[in-house]
C-alpha positions as CSV (number, residue, x, y, z in Angstrom):
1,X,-3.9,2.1,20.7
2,X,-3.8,4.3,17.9
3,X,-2.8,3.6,14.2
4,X,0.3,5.2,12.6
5,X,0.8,5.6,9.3
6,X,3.6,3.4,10.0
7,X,1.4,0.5,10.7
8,X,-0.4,0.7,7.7
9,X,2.8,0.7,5.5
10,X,3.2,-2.6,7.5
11,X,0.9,-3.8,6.6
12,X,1.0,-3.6,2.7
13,X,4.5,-3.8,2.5
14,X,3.1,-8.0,4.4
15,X,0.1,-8.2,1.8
16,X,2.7,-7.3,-1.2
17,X,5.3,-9.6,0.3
18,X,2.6,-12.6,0.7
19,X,0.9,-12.4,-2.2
20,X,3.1,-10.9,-4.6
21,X,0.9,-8.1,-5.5
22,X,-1.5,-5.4,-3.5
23,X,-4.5,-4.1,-5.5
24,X,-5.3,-0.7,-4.5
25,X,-9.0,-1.0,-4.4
26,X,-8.5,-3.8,-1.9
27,X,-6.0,-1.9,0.2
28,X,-8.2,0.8,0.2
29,X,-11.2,-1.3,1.8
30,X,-8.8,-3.0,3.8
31,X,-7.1,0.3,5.2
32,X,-10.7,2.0,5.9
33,X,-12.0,-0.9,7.9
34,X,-9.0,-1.7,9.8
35,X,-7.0,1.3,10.1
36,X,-9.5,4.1,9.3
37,X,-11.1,6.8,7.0
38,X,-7.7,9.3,8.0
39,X,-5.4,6.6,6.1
40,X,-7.2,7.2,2.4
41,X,-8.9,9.9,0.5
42,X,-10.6,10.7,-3.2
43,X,-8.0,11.8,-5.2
44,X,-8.7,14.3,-8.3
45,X,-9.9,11.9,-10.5
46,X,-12.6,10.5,-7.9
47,X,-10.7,7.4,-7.2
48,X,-10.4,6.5,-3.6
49,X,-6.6,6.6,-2.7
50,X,-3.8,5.9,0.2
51,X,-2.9,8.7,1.9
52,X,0.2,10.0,0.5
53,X,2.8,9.6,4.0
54,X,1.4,6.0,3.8
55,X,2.6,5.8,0.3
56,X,6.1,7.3,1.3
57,X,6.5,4.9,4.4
58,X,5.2,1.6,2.4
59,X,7.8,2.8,-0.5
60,X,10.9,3.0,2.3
61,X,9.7,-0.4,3.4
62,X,10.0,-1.8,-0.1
63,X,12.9,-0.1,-1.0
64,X,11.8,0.3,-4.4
65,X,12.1,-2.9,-5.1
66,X,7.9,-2.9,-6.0
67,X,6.5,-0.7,-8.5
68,X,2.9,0.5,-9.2
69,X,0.9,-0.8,-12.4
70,X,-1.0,2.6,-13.6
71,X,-3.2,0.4,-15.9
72,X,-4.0,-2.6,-13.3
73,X,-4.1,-0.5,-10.0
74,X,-1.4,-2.5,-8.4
75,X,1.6,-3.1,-6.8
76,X,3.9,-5.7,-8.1
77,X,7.6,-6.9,-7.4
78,X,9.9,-5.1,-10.1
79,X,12.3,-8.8,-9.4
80,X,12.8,-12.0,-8.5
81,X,14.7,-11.0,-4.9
82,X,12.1,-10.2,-2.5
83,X,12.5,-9.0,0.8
84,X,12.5,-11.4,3.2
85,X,11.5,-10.0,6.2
């Protein structure tokens, strides 16, 4: 069976909710070896990067209650109250 970008969203939106925080360059590797090269890409500034639908779906999942760290690469829980699902 074929991934969705759904399942991937899943997927971080479980590492996040587990851990507490979801490093992108461990996503990344995670997402290409499980998932697949169609789920990331090298974004403008030659980083390796989530594909942008997946980034949209993981954000609905989170309901903006995570935020992204542009210093540490990361995802983080912006409060105490955490989803949980």
């Amino acid at each position: 069976m074929e991934k969705t970008t759904e399942d991937v969203a899943e997927w971080m939106f479980q590492e996040l909710r587990n851990a507490g925080v979801l490093y992108q360059t461990d996503a990344v590797n995670h997402i290409k070896s499980e998932f697949g090269d169609r789920f990331v890409y090298v974004n403008d500034k030659g980083h390796a990067s989530i594909d942008k639908d997946v980034k949209k779906a993981f954000k609905k999942l989170h309901g903006g209650k995570a935020a992204w760290d542009r210093d540490a690469f990361y995802w983080g829980w912006t409060s105490a109250i955490v989803d949980p699902r």
